[in-house]
C-alpha positions, 0 to 999 in steps of 0.5 A, a space after each residue: 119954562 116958556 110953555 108952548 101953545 098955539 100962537 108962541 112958536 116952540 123954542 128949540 136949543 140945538 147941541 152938537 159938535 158939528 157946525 154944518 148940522 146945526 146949520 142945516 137945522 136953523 135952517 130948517 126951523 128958518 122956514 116953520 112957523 111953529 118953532 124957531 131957534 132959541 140957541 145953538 151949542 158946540 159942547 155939553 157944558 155950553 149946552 147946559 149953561 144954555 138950557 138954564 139961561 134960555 129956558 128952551 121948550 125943546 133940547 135937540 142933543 147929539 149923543 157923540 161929542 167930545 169930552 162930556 158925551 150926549 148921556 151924560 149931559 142929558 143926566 146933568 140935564 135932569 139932575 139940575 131940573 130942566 123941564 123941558 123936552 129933550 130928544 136924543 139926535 144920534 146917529 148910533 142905533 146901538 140898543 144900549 144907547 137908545 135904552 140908556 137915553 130914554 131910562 135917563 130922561 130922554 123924551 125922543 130918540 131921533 136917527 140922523 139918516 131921517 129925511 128933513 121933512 119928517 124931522 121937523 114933523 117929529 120935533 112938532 110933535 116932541 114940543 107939544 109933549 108927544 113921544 118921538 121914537 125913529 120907526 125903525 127903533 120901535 122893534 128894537 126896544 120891544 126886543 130889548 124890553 123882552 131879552 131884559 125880562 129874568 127867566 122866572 119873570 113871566 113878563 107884563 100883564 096887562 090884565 093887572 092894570 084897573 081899567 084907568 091904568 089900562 086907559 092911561 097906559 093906551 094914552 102913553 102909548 100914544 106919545 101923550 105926556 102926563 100933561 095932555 093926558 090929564 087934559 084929555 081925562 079931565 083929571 089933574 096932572 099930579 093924579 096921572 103921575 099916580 096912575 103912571 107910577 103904579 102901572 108900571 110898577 104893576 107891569 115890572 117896567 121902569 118908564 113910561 117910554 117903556 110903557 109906551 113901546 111895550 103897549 104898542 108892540 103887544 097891541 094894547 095901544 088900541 081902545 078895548 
């Protein structure tokens, strides 16, 4: 995969059945320096074939096309090992969407209504490796993280975690990947994902987006 620093502009591969968007989105890339077109398709099986012969950094991928729907492309996506980021860009804030994108593999969940400016700012930050959740949906995860719980389960305690896992779950919660975290501890990538792992087996949750929301909403994401 081409790796994104600070000189080679992020790659970016648009998916979505509408023409006049994809449009309006080249557009807006036309005009950044730190990210520019590397392809554009009309259909989830154009998009894939894509993703493998243009190895993008960033996949911007609709959720509602034709034939072969957004969730399912984005598990063919990760079934077939693209490593690259991907961002859901929908207009369906349903919480069974936004739940099953990010459990599948989704990186970010971006709402179409967002103005222009604060698109470009939230893909900048998805192809460095950062987490981009619309705000408005922030709420609605941590509501659904909370309703998901059994009634025995007494929910995450965070007080189980060691004091690396609670640092590394603030870390997360910043929107930092595995990457970029392990840049920031000066430790490997491979022992982040172990810390990762365990936390969230310890916290009873299965992401590390999760992780992410459910930090931020109790008030972990601050250092203690």
């Amino acid at each position: 995969m081409t790796q994104t620093d600070d000189k080679a502009p992020a790659r970016i591969l648009l998916i979505d059945d509408h023409p006049l968007l994809r449009r309006g989105i080249t557009q807006l890339l036309e005009m950044e320096d730190s990210m520019t077109l590397a392809g554009e398709a009309s259909s989830s099986k154009e998009g894939v074939r894509l993703a493998g012969e243009l190895d993008p950094d960033l996949i911007l991928l609709d959720l509602n096309m034709p034939g072969t729907n957004g969730h399912e492309t984005l598990r063919k996506l990760r079934e077939d090992g693209f490593p690259g980021r991907i961002v859901i860009f929908t207009v369906s804030d349903a919480e069974d969407d936004v739940v099953a994108a990010l459990r599948a593999g989704a990186d970010g969940y971006l709402l179409k209504d967002m103005e222009p400016e604060d698109l470009m700012s939230r893909l900048h930050q998805a192809a460095v490796g950062k987490l981009v959740i619309s705000d408005r949906l922030t709420t609605l995860l941590a509501d659904a993280l909370r309703h998901q719980q059994t009634p025995e389960a007494e929910g995450p305690d965070y007080a189980s975690l060691t004091p690396r896992e609670k640092d590394i779950l603030r870390h997360i919660a910043e929107g930092l990947s595995n990457k970029m975290v392990a840049r920031r501890l000066d430790i490997s990538e491979g022992t982040v994902k172990v810390h990762v792992k365990h936390l969230l087996k310890k916290l009873g949750l299965r992401s590390r987006v999760e992780a992410a929301v459910w930090a931020v909403h109790e008030g972990y994401a601050e250092s203690s």
